[in-house]
N, C-alpha and C positions, 0 to 999 in steps of 0.2 A: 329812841324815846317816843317817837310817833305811834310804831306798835304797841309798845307797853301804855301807853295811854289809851290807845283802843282796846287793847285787853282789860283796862283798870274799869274803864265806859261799860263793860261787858260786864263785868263780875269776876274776872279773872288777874292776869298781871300782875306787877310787882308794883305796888303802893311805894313802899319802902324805895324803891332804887329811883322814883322819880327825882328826886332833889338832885342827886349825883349827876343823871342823865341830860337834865336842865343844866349843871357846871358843865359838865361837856360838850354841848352843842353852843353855849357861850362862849367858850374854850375856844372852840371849830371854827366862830364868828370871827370872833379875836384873830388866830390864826390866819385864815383868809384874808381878812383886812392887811397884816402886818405883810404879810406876802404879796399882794397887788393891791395894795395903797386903794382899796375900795370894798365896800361888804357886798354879796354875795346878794344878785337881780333876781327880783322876783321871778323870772323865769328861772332861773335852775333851782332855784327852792320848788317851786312848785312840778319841774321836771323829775326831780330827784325824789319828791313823793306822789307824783302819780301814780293809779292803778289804771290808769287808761292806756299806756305807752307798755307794758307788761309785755314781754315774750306770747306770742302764740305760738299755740301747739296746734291748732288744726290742719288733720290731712285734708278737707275733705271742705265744702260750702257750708255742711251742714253742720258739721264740727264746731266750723269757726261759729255759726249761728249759734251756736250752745256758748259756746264758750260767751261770744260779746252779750248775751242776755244773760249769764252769769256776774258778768262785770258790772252790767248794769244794774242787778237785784245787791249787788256787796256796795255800787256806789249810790244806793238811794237808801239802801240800807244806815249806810254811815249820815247821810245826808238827814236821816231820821233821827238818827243817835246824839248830833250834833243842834239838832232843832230843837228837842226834848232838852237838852240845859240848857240852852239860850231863851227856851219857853218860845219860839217862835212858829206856832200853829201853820201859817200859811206855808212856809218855808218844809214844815214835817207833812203837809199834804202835799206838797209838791217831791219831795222823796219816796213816800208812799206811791204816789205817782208811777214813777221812775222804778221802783224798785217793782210792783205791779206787772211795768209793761214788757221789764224780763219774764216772769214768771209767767206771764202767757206766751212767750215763746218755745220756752221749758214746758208748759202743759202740752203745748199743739206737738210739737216732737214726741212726746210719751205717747202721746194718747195715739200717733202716729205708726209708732213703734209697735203701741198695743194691739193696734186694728192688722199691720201686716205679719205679730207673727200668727194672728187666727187665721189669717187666707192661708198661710202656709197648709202645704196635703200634710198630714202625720205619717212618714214612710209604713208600710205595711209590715207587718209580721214575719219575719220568715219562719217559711216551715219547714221542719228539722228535713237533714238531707236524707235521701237511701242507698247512700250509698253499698255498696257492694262491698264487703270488704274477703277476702281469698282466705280459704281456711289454712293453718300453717300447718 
């Protein structure tokens, strides 16, 4: 339901399947409760939709630096998205913020990227061989 909601926020997602997915996360509440006599702590609600805790895939320092300034530009992003219907200005520049201070990590790598493949030499030409080849 979380994503279909982001997607909905977006201009995209399923409008229509929201009601359903709303009974089923009530459902899921219900369940839980019935099962350990207790609803479900703000910590695993909020563990279970982090994008903070997400798998990384970096080999490398610099990797992972792409990567956690990407995380940061989707969570200031959202933080912007979320600011924008609540009408809350200070809140949507403080995301802006945030979402900013990946994106210049992301430039400094590019623009990084860009300056070393210019140092690179361009290999040379080769020139055709002469070889010799034996009449048959």
């Amino acid at each position: 339901m979380a994503a279909n909601v982001i997607r909905i926020v977006r201009g995209a997602g399923s409008p229509a399947e929201l009601g359903r997915q709303c009974a089923e996360v009530v459902q899921a509440y219900r369940d839980y409760h019935a099962a350990l006599g207790e609803w479900p702590s703000s910590y695993l609600i909020s563990e279970t939709l982090s994008l903070r805790h997400r798998e990384n895939h970096a080999t490398s320092d610099r990797a992972w630096e792409w990567e956690e300034a990407m995380r940061q530009m989707v969570a200031g992003g959202l933080q912007v998205a979320a600011s924008q219907l609540l009408k809350q200005n200070t809140q949507q520049r403080a995301g802006e913020s945030e979402m900013f201070d990946g994106l210049r990590v992301i430039e400094k790598q590019r623009s990084e990227n860009a300056a070393a493949r210019m140092q690179k030499p361009k290999p040379k030409p080769r020139k055709p061989s002469k070889r010799r080849t034996k009449p048959e």
